[in-house]
N, C-alpha and C positions, 0 to 999 in steps of 0.2 A: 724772263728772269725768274728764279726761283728763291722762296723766300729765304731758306736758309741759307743761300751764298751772298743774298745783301743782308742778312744780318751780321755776318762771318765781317763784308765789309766795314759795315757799320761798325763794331769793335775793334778792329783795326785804327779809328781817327781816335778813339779814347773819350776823354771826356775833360769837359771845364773845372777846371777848379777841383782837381782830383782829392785836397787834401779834404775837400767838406764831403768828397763819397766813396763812402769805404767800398760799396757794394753798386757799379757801375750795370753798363748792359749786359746779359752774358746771363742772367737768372731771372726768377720769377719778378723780383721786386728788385728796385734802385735802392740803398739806404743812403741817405741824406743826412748830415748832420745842421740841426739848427740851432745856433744857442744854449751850445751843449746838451741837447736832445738829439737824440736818434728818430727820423721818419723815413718810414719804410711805406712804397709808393709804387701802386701800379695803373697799368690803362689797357681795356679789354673794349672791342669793338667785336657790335653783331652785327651782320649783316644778313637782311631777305634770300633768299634764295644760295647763298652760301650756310649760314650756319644755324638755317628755321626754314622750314616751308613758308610762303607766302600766306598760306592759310594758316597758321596755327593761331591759335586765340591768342592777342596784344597784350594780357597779364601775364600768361609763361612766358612771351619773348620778354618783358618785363624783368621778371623773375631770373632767365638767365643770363641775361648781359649783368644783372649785379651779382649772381653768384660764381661767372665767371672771373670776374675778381675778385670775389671773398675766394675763391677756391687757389686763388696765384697768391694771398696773403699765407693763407693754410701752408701750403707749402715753402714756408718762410717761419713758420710758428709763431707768426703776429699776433697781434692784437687789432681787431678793427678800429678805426674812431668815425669815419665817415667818408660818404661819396658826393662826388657831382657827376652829373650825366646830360649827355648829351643827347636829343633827337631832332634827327633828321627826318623829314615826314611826306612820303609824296602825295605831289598835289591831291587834292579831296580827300585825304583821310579824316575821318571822320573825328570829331571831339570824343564820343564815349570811347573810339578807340585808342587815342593817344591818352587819355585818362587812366585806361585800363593799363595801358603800359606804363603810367605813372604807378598804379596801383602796384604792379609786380612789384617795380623797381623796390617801393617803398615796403611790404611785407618781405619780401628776402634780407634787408638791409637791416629792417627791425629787428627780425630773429637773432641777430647777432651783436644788435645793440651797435649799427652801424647805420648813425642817420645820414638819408641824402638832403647835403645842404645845399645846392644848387648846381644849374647846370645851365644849357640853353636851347633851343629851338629853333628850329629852321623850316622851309618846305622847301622840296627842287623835285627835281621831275624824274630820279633815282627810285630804289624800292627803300622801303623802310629802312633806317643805319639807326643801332641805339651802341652808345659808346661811352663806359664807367670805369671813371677814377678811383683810386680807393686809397685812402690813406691808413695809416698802421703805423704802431710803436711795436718794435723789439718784446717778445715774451719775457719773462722774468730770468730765463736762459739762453738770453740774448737771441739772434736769429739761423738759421739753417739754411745753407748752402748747396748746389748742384756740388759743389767741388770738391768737401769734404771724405768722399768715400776711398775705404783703404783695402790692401789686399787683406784677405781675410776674413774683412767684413760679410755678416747675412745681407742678403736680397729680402726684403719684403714687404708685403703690400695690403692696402685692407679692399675690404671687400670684393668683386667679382668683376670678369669684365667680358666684353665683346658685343655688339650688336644693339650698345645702347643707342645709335642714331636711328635705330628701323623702328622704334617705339618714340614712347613719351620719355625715356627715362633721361638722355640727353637735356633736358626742359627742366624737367622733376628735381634732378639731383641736389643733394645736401652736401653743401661745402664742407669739407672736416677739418674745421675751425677748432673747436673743441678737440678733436682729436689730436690732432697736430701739437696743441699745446702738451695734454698730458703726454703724448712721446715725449716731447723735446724734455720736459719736467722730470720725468722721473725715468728716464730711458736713453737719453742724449743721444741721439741719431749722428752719424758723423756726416749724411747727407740728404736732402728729401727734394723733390719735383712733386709737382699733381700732373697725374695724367690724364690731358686733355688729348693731345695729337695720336697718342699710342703705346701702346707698353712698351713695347719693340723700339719704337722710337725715343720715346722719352728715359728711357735706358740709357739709352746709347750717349744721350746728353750728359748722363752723372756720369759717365763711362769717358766723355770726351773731356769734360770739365777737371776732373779729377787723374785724368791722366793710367786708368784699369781698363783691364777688361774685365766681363762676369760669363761665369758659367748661370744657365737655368736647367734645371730639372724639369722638364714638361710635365711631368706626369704632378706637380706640386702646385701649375698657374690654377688659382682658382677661373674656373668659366661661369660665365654667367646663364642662370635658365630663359635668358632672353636669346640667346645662341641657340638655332633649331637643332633638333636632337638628329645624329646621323655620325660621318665618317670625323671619329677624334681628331683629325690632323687638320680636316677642316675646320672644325669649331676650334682649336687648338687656333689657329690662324685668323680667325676672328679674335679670338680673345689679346692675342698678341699686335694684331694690327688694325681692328676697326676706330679706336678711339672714340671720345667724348665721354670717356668712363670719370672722372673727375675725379681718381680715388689718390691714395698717398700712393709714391713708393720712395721708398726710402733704404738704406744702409747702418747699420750696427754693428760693434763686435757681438762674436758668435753666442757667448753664454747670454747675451743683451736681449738676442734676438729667442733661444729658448726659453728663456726667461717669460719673455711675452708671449709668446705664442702659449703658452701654458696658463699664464693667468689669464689673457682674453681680456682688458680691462676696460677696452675703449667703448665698446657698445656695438662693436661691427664685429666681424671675423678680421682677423689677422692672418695673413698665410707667411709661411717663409717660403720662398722659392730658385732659392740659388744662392753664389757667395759671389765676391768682386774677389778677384784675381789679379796678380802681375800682365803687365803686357796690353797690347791695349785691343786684343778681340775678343767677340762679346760669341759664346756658342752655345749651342742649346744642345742637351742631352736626352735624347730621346730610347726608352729602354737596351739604355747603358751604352749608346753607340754617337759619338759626338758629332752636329756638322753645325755650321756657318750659323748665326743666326744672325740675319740681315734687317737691320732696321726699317723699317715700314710703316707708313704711317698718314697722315694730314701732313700735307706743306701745301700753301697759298702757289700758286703761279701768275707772275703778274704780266 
């Protein structure tokens, strides 16, 4: 079974009580209506040996099971307000270790002014699973969509990507919490994703959701200096398809999008790198000669 065709399933039965959510399965965040509030709500599982080495010190894995979900709010132009988390612990793990993963949990969540107020614990005979909720309120410009993106719209993205799983930066990364907001604030984005699974991929999602396709310009994807230096189509390929980059991409009209890229305002680089188009295939344009560009990327297989 592969993940994306039971989630495909999964959207398909709908959901309860449609009229209390506006914003169902099918994007980063659920929104929920409560009591004439809006909560916007996600749930991010890490797993040993899937999405951390067994070794990596118990504070980063900490650290990125809750910025895994501050980074699915980001891409919703939330607001944090708080977590609960969950761990799972196999037999004999140590106390300063499941502490230290307290610890992550708790400095990632702080920075954002997003306390974890509980969670629970377990032990089984599994490797380490740490798994975070996160709740969230609507930006002051309400929230951002996979689905919004229109023909004509810019492509663009911040920061750099490819090859962040061969290091630490996978672990390290900074949610663009902050960032997200000033887009959505003074820039309206018509649609944004964080890219966890892949450029390539997670493309493809706005491109599916919204009913376009996009051209990209290769020679415009920023790559990352974590990408070894050698044959561009290679690194080009990394950049597009290794994922855990955690950065925005998002959709704008075209003046929107120069506009930013010229002021630089967020504190990262901004690139543009292509436009959404009619029609619904996504092609990459490689000096000046167009072909296919195929989605690629992380999918679970269960």
């Amino acid at each position: 079974m592969r993940e994306n065709d039971f989630l495909d399933w999964i959207r398909t039965r709908g959901v309860a009580q449609p009229k209390r959510v506006p914003v169902g399965p099918g994007d980063d965040c659920a929104v929920v209506g409560l009591g004439g509030e809006r909560l916007v709500v996600t749930n991010d599982q890490l797993l040993a040996g899937v999405h951390f080495e067994p070794s990596v010190e118990p504070r980063l894995v900490g650290r990125k099971a809750m910025n895994r979900g501050l980074s699915d709010v980001a891409a919703m132009a939330a607001v944090p307000v708080c977590a609960v988390a969950t761990l799972a612990a196999p037999h004999g793990f140590e106390r300063e270790n499941a502490e230290a993963v307290y610890l992550g949990l708790r400095e990632a969540g702080d920075a954002f002014d997003c306390p974890l107020v509980g969670g629970d614990v377990a032990g089984w005979d599994g490797p380490l699973a740490v798994t975070v909720t996160v709740a969230a309120t609507p930006g002051s410009s309400g929230w951002v969509l996979r689905s919004g993106a229109k023909p004509g719209d810019a492509v663009c993205v911040t920061g750099a990507f490819g090859a962040a799983w061969k290091g630490t930066r996978h672990l390290e990364f900074a949610p663009r919490i902050r960032e997200a907001r000033l887009l959505a604030d003074r820039y309206r984005p018509h649609s944004m994703i964080d890219v966890s699974d892949a450029l390539s991929l997670d493309l493809w999602r706005i491109c599916r959701a919204s009913g376009v396709g996009a051209e990209i310009d290769a020679s415009a994807v920023p790559i990352s200096e974590d990408v070894p230096a050698g044959d561009f189509d290679a690194r080009l390929s990394a950049a597009l398809g290794d994922g855990e980059d955690y950065e925005l991409l998002f959709t704008l009209p075209g003046e929107q999008a120069d506009r930013l890229v010229r002021e630089q305002p967020l504190g990262v680089p901004v690139s543009r790198i292509g436009s959404i188009v009619a029609g619904e295939r996504m092609t990459l344009i490689a000096d000046g000669s167009p072909c296919p560009l195929t989605p690629n990327g992380w999918e679970h297989e269960i």
